[in-house]
N, C-alpha and C positions, 0 to 999 in steps of 0.2 A: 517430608511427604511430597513425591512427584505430583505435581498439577500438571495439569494437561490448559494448555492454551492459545486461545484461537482465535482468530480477529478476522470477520468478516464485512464489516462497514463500510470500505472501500470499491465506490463505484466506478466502474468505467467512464458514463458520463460526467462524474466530476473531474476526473483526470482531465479529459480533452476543455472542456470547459474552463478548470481552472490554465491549461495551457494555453488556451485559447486565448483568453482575458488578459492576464498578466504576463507573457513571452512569446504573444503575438505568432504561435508556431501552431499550426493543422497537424492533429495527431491521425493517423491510424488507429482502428478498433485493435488492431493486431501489438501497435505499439502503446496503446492504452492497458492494455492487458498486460503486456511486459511489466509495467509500469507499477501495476496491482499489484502484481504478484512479488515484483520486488517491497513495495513497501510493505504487505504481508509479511513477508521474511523478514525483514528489518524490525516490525514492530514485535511479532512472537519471540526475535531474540533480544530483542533490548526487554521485553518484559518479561521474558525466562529469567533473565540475569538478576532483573530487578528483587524477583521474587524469592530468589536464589539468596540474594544480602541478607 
């Protein structure tokens, strides 16, 4: 049975925040987003996969 899955909990201000804090680096909104959206991707597929086993 295909599940449909989606992961939305990933804020922009924590991105910059957590880069902020711990690797001392100023994000961009533009590069915080990049950011998002990649780990978005990364979490839908490692949990497709997951659900897949």
């Amino acid at each position: 049975m295909e599940r449909k899955v989606e992961v939305k909990n990933i804020r922009i201000d924590d991105i910059i925040k957590i880069f902020k804090e711990e690797e001392r680096v100023e994000l961009t909104i533009a590069e915080a987003e990049q950011i998002v959206e990649f780990l978005k991707m990364l979490s839908t597929i490692v949990l497709k996969r997951f659900l897949d086993e």
